[in-house]
Structures are given as structure tokens and as C-alpha cells.
N, C-alpha and C positions, 0 to 999 in steps of 0.2 A: 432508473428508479430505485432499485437496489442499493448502489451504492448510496446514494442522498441519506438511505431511513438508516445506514450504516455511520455515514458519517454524524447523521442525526442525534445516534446512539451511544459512539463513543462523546460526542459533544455533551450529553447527556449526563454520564459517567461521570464525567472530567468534574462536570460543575457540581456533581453530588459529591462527590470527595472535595472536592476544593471545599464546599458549603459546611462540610462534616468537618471538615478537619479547622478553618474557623470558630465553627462552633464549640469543639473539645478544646479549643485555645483561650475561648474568652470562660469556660469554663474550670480551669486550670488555676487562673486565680481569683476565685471568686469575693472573696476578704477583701481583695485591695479593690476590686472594683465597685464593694459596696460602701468599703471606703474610703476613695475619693468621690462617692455620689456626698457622702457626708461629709467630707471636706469642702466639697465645693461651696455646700450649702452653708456650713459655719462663717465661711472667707465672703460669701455676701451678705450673711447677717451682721458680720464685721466692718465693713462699708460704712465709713458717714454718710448720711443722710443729708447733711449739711457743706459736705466738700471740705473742712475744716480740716486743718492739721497743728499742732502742735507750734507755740508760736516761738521758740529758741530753736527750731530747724532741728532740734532732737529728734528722736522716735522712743514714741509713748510706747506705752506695752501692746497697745490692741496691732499698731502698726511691726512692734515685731512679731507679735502671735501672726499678722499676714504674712509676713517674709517670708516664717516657718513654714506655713501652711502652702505657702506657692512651692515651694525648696521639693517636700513633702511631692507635694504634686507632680510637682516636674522627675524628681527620680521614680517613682512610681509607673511615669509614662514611660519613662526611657527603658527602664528595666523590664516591665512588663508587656509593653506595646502598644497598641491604636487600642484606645477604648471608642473605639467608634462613636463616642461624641464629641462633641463642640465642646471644646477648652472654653470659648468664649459665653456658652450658654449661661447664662444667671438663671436661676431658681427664682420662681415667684416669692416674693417677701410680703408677709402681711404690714401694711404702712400703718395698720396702729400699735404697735409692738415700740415702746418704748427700748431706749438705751438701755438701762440695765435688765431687762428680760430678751433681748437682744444678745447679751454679753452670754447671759446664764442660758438660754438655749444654744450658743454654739460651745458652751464648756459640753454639755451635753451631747454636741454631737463632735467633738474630740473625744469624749469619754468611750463611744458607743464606736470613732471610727479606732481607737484602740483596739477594741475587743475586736473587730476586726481583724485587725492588720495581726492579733496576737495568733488565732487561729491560722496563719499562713505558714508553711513550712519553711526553713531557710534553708533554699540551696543551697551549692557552692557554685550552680553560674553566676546567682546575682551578688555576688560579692558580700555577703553581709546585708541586704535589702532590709532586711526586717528588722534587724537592729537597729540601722541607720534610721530607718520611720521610726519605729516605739522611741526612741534617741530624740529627735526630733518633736514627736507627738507630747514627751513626756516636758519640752521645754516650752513648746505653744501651750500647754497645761497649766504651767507654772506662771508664765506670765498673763495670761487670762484670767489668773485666781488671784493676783495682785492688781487686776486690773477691775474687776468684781469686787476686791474689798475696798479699794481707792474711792467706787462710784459707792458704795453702800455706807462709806464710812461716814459716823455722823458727827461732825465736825463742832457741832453747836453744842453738843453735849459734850466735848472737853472743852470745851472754851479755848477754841484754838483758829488762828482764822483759816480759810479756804483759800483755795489756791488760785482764786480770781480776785484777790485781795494784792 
């Protein structure tokens, strides 16, 4: 009987430090994990809606602002580790959210996963991490901002035609 509530005890221990020292790890970088909650969210507001792609087999700017954003993602996991969710989860989308307020909330939450990713400290394990994201975040920025003035531009008023013309 003795032994059992011993073995009980150290099994006990074991899992309270194991639990502790998870916890002080997803603690550690808290930046990056609020921002990829905010990445993920921008990269499915960026999702057609309509399945549509780009019809010269180019890639438009929303499609490389995705690239980025996965690029982003994926060094983020590797560097920092299991964020204990599902890569594959999508965030609920409101389906009345037109394309261009679509566009203009995920510039916002690149903006907001910046400020993020700025408050992180740059090791020298992760090789430059934080640069490489701000690097990164700072080119999905750029082309979402030309991608936001392409949709807003208003085409009628230079007397010029549109691009489905």
C-alpha cells in the first residue's frame, strides 16, 4: 500500500513539472503566438470566397500577401514550437464582409500581428527570427496596400478602363 501512494506521488510530481515547464514555454513567446492567432485570421479573410484565381496563372498580390503569411507561419512553428493548435483550424469569417473590408481588416491584423512580433526579443538560438518575420510581415504589408488601392481605385473617374475590360 505504501509503495502504490509513493509511486502515486512521484507520478504526481513528474506531471506537475512536466505541466509547469509547458506552461513557462508557451509563455516565453507570447508575441508570436498572438501573432500567429492574427495571422491565421488575416490568411482566411484573404480566401476567395468564390475559388477564383488570377486568369494568366500569375499571382495577384492577395495570393502573394498568402505565400508570406504561410512562409511567416511556418518559421514561427519551427522556431518556436507546438502551438498547440490546429494549423488547419480557420477562424469563423463573417460571410457578409465584402472584398474590400475583408482586404482592409487583415492589413489590420498584419499591422496589430507586427506590433507583436516587435515586442519579441531576438535571440541568437533563433537565428535572426524576428527580423526574418518583421522582413516578411513588412512585404505582406506592401502588397496588401497595393492590393487595397487596386480594389478602391476608381477607375471611372480617370476615364481609364478596368481590368475586365
Amino acid at each position: 500500500m505504501f509503495r502504490t501512494s509513493k509511486v502515486c506521488w512521484f507520478g504526481a510530481l513528474a506531471l506537475a513539472l512536466t505541466l509547469s515547464g509547458t506552461a513557462l514555454a508557451s509563455k516565453k513567446h507570447l508575441g508570436y503566438m498572438r501573432a500567429m492567432d492574427d495571422l491565421r485570421y488575416a490568411r482566411a479573410l484573404l480566401q476567395r470566397t468564390d475559388g477564383t484565381q488570377p486568369a494568366d496563372g500569375l499571382q495577384d498580390e492577395v495570393s502573394i500577401t498568402t505565400s508570406n503569411i504561410d512562409n511567416i507561419l511556418a518559421q514561427i512553428d519551427e522556431e518556436v514550437g507546438g502551438t498547440q493548435k490546429k494549423t488547419h483550424a480557420v477562424p469563423r469569417i463573417d460571410a457578409r464582409l465584402k472584398w474590400p473590408e475583408r482586404l482592409s481588416e487583415s492589413l489590420k491584423l498584419l499591422e496589430k500581428a507586427r506590433v507583436d512580433c516587435s515586442t519579441e526579443k531576438d535571440n541568437s538560438g533563433d537565428d535572426g527570427l524576428r527580423a526574418r518575420v518583421l522582413t516578411q510581415l513588412d512585404q505582406a504589408h506592401t502588397r496588401l496596400t497595393v492590393a487595397i488601392q487596386t480594389v478602391n481605385f476608381d477607375y471611372a473617374a480617370r476615364n481609364m478602363p478596368t481590368r475586365n475590360d
